[in-house]
Steps between C-alpha positions, in 0.01 A plus 500: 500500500605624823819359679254405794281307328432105476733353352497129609462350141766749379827615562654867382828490397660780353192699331369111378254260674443151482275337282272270801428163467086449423540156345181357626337796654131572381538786183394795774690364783861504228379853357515656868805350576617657166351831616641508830867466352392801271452322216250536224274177355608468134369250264272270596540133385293200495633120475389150611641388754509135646640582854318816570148592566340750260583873602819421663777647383773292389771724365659899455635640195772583621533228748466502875842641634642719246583837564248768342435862489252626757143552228591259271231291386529120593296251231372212645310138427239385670344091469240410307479219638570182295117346451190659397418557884820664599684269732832348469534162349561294816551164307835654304828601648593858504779618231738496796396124604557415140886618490574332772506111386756658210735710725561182719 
């Protein structure tokens, strides 16, 4: 990657980049931002998903904001969605709205 090239959803430090933050971006909306950083897509994982819509990516293996190697391959997950139709269950609480009542 050149030195003059985009690099709004990563920063260069020292030979490294950033891992971006995708969590909710659509899968080919994450994988260019991966790209763009001069990363590589790794594995791809699927996994329901109450609070995001199928195809949206919801996490990086390694996660968003740790220091890689320009090339190196990036697995991520993407929703399933948590019914049959791919949407997010609106009548439950996401994982995070569930901690909450017990951190309090």
């Amino acid at each position: 990657m050149e030195k003059d090239a985009d690099i709004r959803d990563g920063v260069w430090t020292a030979g490294h980049v950033v891992v971006p933050e995708v969590w909710g971006d659509g899968e080919d909306v994450a994988l260019e931002k991966l790209r763009r950083c001069g990363l590589l897509p790794g594995r791809r994982q699927e996994e329901p998903s109450r609070s995001f819509l199928r195809g949206s990516v919801f996490g990086t293996i390694p996660p968003a904001g740790t220091l890689v190697k320009p090339g190196e391959r990036i697995s991520y997950v993407v929703s399933i969605g948590s019914h049959s139709d791919g949407s997010p269950d609106e009548r439950r609480p996401s994982l995070d709205e569930e901690a909450l009542p017990a951190m309090k």
